[in-house]
VOTITOR-462660 format. One record per residue: x, y, z of N, C-alpha, C, O, CB in turn; residue in three letters. Coordinates in steps of 0.1 Angstrom, whole numbers, padded with zeros to 4 digits, always signed. Glycine has a CB too. Layout:
BEGIN
XYZXYZXYZXYZXYZALA;...
//
This chain:
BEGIN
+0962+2163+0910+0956+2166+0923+0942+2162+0923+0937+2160+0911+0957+2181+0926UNK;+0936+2159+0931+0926+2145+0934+0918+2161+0944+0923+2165+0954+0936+2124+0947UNK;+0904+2166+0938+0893+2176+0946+0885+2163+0950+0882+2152+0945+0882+2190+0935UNK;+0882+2169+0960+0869+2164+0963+0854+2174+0959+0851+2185+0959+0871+2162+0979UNK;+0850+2164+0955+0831+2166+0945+0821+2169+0956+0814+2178+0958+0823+2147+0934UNK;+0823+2160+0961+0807+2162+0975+0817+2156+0989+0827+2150+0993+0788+2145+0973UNK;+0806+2164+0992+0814+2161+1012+0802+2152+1015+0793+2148+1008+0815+2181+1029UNK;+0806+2151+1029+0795+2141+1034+0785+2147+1039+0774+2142+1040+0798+2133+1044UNK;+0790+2163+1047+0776+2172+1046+0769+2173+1038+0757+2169+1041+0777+2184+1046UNK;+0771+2176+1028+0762+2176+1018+0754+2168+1022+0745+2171+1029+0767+2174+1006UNK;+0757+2154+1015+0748+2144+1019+0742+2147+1029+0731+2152+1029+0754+2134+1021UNK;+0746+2144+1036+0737+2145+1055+0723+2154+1048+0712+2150+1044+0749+2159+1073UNK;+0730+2169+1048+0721+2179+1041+0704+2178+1036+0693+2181+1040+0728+2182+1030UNK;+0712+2173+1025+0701+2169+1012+0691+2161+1022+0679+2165+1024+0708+2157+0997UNK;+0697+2149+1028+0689+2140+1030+0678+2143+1045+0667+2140+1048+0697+2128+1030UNK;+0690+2151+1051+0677+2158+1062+0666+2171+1053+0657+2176+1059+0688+2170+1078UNK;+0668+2172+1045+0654+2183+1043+0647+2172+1037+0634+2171+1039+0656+2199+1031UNK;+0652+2164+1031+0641+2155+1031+0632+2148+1040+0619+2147+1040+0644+2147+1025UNK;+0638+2144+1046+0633+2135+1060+0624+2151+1066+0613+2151+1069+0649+2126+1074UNK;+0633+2161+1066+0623+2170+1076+0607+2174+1061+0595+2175+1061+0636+2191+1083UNK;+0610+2174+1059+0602+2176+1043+0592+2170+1051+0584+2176+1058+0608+2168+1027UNK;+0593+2158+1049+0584+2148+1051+0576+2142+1063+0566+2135+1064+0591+2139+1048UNK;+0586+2151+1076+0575+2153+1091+0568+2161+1092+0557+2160+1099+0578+2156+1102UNK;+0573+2173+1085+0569+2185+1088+0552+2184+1079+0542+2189+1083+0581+2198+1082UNK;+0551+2176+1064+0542+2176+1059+0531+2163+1063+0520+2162+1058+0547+2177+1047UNK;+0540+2155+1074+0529+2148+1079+0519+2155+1092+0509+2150+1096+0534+2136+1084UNK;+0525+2164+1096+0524+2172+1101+0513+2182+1104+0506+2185+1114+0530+2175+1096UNK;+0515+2186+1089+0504+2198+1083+0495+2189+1083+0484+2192+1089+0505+2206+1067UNK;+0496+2177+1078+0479+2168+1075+0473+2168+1089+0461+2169+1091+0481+2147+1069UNK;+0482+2166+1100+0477+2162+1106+0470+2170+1118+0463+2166+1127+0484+2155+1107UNK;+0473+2185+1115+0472+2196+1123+0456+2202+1127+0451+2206+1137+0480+2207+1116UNK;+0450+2200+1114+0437+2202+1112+0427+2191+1121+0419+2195+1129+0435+2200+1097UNK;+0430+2178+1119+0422+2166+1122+0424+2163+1140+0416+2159+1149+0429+2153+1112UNK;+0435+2167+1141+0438+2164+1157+0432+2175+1165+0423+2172+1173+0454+2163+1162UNK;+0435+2186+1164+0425+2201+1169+0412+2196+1166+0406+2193+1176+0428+2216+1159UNK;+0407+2195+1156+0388+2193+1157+0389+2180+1168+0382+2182+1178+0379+2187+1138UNK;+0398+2166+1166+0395+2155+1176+0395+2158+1188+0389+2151+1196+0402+2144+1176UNK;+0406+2171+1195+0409+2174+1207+0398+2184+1213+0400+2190+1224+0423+2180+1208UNK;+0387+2184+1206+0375+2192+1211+0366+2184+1217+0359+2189+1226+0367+2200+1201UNK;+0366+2171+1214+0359+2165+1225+0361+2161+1234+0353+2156+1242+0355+2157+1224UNK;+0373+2163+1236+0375+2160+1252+0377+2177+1262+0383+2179+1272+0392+2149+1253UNK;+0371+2185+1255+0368+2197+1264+0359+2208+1264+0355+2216+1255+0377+2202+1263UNK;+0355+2209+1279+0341+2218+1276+0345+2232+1272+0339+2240+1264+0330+2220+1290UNK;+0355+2234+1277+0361+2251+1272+0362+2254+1254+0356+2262+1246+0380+2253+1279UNK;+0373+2242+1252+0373+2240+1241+0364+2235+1231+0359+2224+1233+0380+2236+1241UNK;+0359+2244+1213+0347+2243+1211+0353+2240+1197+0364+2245+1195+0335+2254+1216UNK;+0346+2233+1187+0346+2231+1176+0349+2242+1167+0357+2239+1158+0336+2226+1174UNK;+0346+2253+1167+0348+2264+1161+0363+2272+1168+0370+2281+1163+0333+2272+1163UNK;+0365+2267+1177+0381+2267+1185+0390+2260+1179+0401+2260+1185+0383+2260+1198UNK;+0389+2249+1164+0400+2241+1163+0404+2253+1147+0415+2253+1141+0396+2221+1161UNK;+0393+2263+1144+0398+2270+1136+0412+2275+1135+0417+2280+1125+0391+2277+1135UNK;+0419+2275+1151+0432+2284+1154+0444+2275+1147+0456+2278+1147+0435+2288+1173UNK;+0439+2263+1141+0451+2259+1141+0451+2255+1123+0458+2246+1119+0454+2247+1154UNK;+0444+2260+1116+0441+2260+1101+0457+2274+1100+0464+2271+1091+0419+2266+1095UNK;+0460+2282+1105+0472+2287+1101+0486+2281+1103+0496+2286+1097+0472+2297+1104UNK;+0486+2271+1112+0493+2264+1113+0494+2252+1104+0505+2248+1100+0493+2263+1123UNK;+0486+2248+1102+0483+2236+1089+0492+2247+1078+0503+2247+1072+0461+2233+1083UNK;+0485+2252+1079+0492+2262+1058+0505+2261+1062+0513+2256+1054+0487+2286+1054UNK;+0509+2267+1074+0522+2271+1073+0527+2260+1072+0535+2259+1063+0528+2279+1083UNK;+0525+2252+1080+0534+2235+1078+0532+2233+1062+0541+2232+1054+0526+2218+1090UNK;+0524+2233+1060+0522+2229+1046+0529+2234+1035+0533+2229+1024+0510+2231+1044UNK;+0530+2247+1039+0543+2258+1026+0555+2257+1031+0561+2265+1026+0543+2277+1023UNK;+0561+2251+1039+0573+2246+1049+0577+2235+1040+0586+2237+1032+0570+2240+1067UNK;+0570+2223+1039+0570+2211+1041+0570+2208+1020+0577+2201+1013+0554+2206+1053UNK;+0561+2216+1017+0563+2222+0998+0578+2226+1002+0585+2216+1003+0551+2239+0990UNK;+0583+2236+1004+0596+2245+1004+0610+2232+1006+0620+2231+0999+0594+2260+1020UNK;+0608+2225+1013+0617+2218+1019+0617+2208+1009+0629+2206+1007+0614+2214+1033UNK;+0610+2200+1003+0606+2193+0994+0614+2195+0983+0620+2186+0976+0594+2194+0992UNK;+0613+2212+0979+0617+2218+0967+0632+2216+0965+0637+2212+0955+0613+2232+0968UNK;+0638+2220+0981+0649+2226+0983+0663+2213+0986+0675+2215+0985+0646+2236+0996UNK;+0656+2199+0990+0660+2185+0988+0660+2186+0974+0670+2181+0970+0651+2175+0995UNK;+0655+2187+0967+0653+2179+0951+0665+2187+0945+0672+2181+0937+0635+2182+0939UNK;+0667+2201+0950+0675+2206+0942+0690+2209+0945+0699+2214+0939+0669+2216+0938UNK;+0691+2201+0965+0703+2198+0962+0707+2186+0962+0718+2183+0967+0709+2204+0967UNK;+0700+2178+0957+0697+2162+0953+0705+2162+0935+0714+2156+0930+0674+2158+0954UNK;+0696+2173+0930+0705+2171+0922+0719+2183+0916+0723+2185+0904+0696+2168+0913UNK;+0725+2190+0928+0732+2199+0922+0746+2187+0928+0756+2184+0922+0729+2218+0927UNK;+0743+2184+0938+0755+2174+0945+0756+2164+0935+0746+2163+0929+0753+2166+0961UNK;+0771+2154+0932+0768+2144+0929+0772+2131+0934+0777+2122+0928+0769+2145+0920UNK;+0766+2133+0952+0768+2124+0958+0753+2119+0957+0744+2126+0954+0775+2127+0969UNK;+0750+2102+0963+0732+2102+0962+0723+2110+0971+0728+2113+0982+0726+2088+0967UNK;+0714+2114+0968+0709+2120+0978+0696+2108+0985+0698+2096+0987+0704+2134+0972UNK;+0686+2114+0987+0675+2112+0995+0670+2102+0985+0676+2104+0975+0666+2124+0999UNK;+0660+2090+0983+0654+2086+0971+0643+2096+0968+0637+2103+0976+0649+2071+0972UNK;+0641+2095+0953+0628+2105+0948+0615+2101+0958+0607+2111+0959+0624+2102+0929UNK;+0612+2092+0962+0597+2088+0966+0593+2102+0982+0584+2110+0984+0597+2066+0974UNK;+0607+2096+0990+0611+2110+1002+0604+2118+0996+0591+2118+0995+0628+2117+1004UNK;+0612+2126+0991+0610+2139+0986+0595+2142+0978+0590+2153+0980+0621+2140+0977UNK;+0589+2134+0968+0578+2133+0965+0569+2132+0973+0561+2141+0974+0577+2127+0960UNK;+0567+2121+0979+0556+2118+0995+0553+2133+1002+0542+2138+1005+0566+2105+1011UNK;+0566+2139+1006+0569+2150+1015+0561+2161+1006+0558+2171+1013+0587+2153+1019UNK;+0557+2163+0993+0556+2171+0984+0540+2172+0987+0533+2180+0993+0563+2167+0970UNK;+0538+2160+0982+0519+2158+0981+0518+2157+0996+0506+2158+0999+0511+2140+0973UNK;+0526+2155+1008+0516+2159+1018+0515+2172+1021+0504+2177+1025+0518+2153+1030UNK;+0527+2178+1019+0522+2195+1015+0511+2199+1011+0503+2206+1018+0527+2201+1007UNK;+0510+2194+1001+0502+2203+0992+0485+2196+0996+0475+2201+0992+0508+2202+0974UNK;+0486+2182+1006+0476+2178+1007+0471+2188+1025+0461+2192+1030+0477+2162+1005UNK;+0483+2187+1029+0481+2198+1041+0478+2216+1036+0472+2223+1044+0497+2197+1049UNK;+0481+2219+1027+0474+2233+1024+0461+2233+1018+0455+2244+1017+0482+2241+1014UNK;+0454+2216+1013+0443+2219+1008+0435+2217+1018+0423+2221+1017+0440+2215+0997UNK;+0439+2207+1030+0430+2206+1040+0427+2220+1048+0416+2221+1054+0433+2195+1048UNK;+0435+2226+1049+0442+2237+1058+0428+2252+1046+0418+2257+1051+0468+2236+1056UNK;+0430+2254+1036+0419+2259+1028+0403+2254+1022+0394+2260+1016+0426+2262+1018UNK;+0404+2240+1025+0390+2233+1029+0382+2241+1042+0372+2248+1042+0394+2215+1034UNK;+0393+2238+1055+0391+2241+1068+0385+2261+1065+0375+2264+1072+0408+2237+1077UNK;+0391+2271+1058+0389+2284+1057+0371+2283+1049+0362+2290+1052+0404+2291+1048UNK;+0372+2274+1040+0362+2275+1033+0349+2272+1041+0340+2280+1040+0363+2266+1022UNK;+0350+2259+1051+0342+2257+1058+0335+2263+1071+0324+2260+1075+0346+2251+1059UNK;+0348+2277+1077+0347+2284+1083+0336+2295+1077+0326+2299+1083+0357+2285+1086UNK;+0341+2298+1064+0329+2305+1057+0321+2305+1053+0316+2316+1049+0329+2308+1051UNK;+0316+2296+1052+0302+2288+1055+0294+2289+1067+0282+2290+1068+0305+2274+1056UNK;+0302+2289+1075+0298+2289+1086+0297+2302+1094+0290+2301+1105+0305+2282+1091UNK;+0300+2312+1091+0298+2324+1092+0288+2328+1085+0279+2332+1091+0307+2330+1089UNK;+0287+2326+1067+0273+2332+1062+0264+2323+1064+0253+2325+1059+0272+2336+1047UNK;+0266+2315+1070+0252+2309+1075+0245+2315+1092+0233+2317+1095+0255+2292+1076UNK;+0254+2316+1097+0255+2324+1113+0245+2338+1112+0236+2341+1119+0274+2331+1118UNK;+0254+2347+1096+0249+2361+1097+0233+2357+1090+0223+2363+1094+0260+2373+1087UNK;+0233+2347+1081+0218+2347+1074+0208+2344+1084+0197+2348+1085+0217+2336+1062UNK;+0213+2335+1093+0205+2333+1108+0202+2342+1115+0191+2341+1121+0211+2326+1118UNK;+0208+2353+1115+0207+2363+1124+0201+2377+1119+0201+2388+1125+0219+2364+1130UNK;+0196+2375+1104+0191+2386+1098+0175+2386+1103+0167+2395+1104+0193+2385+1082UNK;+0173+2373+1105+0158+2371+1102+0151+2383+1117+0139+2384+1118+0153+2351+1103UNK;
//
């Protein structure tokens, strides 16, 4: 009797968390940079307004890690091909480059606060 090893779901599977892996973590990069650029084109909207979207960066960013993770490992539990390693890698470091911009962005905020309150002691 002749099992079948991997379905074609599978496949499909694997290879969509990768691909989503990999939007979602261009994503995060990009969540930070476009919010600060979308302040110039508005007077309401203010520089210190693109802070709202530094939790959305993180979150894409631990999404976009998670998904990364979760391709690799059923990349290798199937033994049909999966995604190539680079997918899944690329998708990894933009994560993790989207949570450090995304805690750059917190750091900078904090800065910007003890500098606000030191202004305002005098």
């Amino acid at each position: 009797m002749a099992s079948r090893t991997s379905s074609s779901s599978a496949r499909r599977d694997t290879g969509g968390s990768a691909w989503g892996a990999l939007l979602v973590g261009i994503a995060s990069v990009a969540t930070l940079p476009v919010a600060v650029y979308l302040t110039r084109f508005s007077d309401s909207y203010q520089l210190l307004h693109a802070g709202f979207a530094i939790p959305i960066g993180l979150g894409l960013g631990f999404l976009s890690i998670s998904l990364a993770g979760r391709a690799r490992r059923r990349s290798r539990l199937t033994l049909s091909p999966g995604p190539p390693d680079r997918i899944v890698t690329a998708a990894r470091v933009l994560g993790v480059a989207g949570v450090c911009l995304a805690l750059a962005g917190v750091v900078a905020l904090g800065v910007y606060g003890l500098l606000e309150y030191a202004g305002t002691r005098d």
